[in-house]
C-alpha positions, 0 to 999 in steps of 0.5 A: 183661148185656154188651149193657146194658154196650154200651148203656150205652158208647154213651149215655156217649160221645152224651152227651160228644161233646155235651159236648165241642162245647157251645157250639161254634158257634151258630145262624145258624152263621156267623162274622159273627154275634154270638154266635159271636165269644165263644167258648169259655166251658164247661171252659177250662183257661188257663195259671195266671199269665194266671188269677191275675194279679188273685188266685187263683181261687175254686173252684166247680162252675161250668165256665164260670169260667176256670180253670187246673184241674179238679178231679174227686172221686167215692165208688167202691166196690170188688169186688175187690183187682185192681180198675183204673180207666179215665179219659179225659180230654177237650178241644178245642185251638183251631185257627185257620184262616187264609185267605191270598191268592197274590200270583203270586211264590210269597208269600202275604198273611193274609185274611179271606176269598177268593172262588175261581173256583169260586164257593166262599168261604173265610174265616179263622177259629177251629177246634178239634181234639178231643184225649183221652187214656185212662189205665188205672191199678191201684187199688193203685197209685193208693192209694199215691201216685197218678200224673201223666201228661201230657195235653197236644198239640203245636203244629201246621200244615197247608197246603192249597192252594185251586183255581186257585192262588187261594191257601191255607188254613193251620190251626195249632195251639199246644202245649197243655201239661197233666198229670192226676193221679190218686188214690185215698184209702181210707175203708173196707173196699172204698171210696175217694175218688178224686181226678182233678185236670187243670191248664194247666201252660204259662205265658202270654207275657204275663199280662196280654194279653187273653183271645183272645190266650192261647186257642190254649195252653187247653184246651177244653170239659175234661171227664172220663170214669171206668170201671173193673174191678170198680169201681163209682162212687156218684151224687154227687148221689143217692148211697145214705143210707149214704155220703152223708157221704162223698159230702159230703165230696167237693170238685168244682172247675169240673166236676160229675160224675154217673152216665153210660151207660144208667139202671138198668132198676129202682131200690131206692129208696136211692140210685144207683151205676154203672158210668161217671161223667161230669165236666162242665163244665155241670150234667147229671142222673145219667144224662144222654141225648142225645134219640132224636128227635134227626137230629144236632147242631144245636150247642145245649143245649136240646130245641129241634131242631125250631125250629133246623131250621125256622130254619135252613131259613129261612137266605137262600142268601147266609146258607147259604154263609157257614155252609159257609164258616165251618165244615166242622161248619156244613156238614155241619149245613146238609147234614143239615137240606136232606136232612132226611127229612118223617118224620125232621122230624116225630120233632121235633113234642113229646115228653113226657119223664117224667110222674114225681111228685117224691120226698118231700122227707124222701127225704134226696136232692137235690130240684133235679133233680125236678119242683117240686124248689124248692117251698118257694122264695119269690123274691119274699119270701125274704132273704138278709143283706147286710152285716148286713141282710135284702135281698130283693124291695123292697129299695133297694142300691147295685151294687158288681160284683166287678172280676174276673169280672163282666160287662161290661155290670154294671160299667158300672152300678158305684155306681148304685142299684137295687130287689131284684125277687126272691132265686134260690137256685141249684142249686150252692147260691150267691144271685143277686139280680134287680134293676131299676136306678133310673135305668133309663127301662125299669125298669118294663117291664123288671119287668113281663116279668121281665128283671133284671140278677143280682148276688150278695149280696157286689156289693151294699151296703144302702142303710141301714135302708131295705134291708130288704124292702119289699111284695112286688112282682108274680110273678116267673119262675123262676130260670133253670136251668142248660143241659143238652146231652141233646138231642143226637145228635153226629155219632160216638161211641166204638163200639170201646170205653169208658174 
């Protein structure tokens, strides 16, 4: 039993290491490519009045909505009056790093980059320095009120001189201010909701400055890790047929939480429980695993090492010194993949995962998470009613994206008319639906290989009757699934002990 406890603590921490830095940094890993100048998108806790100064937020398991809290709440079963449960949670506090220059009278000037005499580049950029904080609190107490503990880092900053006299690297921080409360509600004999909620609690100078400029007060990739003595957590998503009303119950506010650590070695067929429960910002299954295959973090969600190492060997040398240079995590990537052993490479090459048939879709559990979880699904056909009337495939609208939250490229497209290819259902239970604007040069080719722009139902705005479904077009692809970080081996974990 302990070593599957053990087993267990080592596949819950993999797993939240790959959480804490998803999205991190991107290949190319450097600082000049596009996708690594938006940063920052999963589990971003803000200061509330830089949040709200268009309105509150609406709340939704979408950990990539900016939010000033995180709410968390789970079914546990109890084994005992002395019962105690673990949390941590966890996040990253931004850390800039700014390269700056001597000017030989013992001042410094800010640069983007500088070249020493040794060869090496030193350029300015966006760090991040992981922080957690662990709260081992009794279920009695945590049944009578509750308790509120800050989580929250001070502000910092180090100098380290570059060779040569050439100049300094400079790293600091900004005081991140947090509390996390936490609580449990009683339902029965030996069964309670528990309730972790994590909030910003700092105030933004200026709430309507931009975004970059409120990140260093933020918490990032915000997640949550629960254990316990003698506690067990009920699967949020495949929970046992007698507390799915209480699981139902429960409300989950920018995180989703599952089972974490290892799977069970045989299941009973009615539900999951455990002894960990991870709450992520990104959408997992019960369970999640960071693939065995995997030789280290490649800084992506998806099982695809084998062409990000192929990629990245293919990085021109110019390419590779600005990867060390943007980041000591970039490095420590490019010195992995040039050290890479041919039978470790070879791991790489195709896996199948699980040859599972689907459960029956009478079992009374989510079927998103199996295979052809969404037959029954048609995008083509389905509607969904907008103002009144049923818009699906064919369908003529007129595009009204919502002022806060939208994409930018969507309000460019404010008040044009577009064609409904398609209605996705998504696995937190909201519409999306694929459209091709009319005016578009590309709309036919843009249909023919499936690229859409995405609005909700509440964006758009029937064009009359003529809103109603027209011939269903031709087949679309599938909706696009939420990104999951299994694949992943970080670079440590916690091998002295779990929450």
């Amino acid at each position: 039993m302990a070593n599957r406890v053990g087993e267990g603590c080592e596949q819950l921490s993999a797993v939240a290491d790959a959480v804490l830095y998803e999205g991190y940094l991107l290949y190319p890993y450097r600082r000049s490519s596009a996708k690594n100048r938006v940063r920052w998108q999963f589990g971003v806790l803000l200061p509330r009045n830089w949040v709200e100064r268009d309105g509150p937020v609406t709340p939704g398991i979408s950990g990539s909505a900016d939010s000033w809290y995180q709410r968390t709440e789970c079914v546990l079963r109890v084994h005992g009056e002395d019962a105690v449960v673990r949390v941590r949670v966890r996040y990253l506090q931004m850390q800039h790093k700014q390269v700056e220059a001597a000017d030989g009278d013992g001042r410094h000037r800010p640069v983007q980059s500088l070249r020493t005499a040794d060869g090496v580049t030193h350029l300015s950029f966006e760090e991040a320095v992981p922080r957690e904080t662990e709260l081992v609190l009794p279920l009695a107490e945590l049944s009578r009120g509750g308790r509120t503990v800050p989580v929250g880092a001070p502000a910092g900053a180090e100098y380290e001189p570059l060779p040569s006299g050439a100049g300094r690297t400079v790293r600091r921080r900004r005081e991140v201010r947090a509390g996390t409360t936490v609580l449990a509600e009683p339902l029965g004999p030996g069964l309670y909701r528990l309730r972790v909620r994590t909030e910003n609690t700092a105030d933004a100078p200026d709430p309507q400055a931009p975004r970059g400029a409120v990140l260093g007060q933020a918490l990032l990739a915000t997640h949550t890790l629960l254990a316990g003595d003698a506690v067990e957590f009920v699967s949020p998503i495949d929970p046992p047929a007698a507390l799915a009303e209480h699981v139902k119950g429960c409300r989950n506010a920018f995180t989703f939480p599952v089972l974490g650590g290892a799977p069970p070695a045989s299941a009973d067929g009615d539900g999951a429980t455990g002894a960990y429960l991870l709450s992520a910002p990104i959408i997992l299954p019960d369970h999640p695993q960071v693939a065995p295959e995997s030789p280290g973090d490649l800084h992506d969600a998806a099982e695809i090492d084998e062409i990000l190492t192929l990629r990245t060997m293919l990085l021109t040398d110019e390419e590779k010194a600005e990867a060390r240079a943007t980041d000591p995590r970039a490095a420590r990537i490019l010195d992995r993949v040039d050290t890479m052993p041919q039978e470790v490479f070879a791991r790489l090459h195709g896996t199948i995962r699980s040859l599972a048939p689907a459960r029956a879709p009478d079992s009374g559990r989510p079927a998103w998470w199996q295979e052809h979880g969404d037959d029954g699904l048609s995008p083509t056909t389905d509607t969904v009613p907008v103002g009144g009337v049923p818009v699906g495939g064919g369908s003529r609208v007129r595009l009204r994206p919502r002022g806060r939250g939208a994409d930018a490229q969507d309000m460019f497209l404010q008040g044009r008319t577009a064609q409904v290819a398609a209605v996705f259902h998504d696995v937190d239970g909201s519409v999306h639906l694929a459209v091709t604007v009319d005016d578009d040069p590309a709309a036919e080719l843009h249909g023919w290989y499936g690229r859409f722009h995405y609005f909700r139902p509440e964006e758009l705005e029937p064009l009359g009757t003529a809103g109603a479904p027209g011939p269903p077009g031709p087949p679309r692809p599938q909706a696009p699934r939420p990104a999951r970080p299994a694949d992943r081996r970080p670079e440590s974990g916690w091998s002295d002990a779990c929450p």
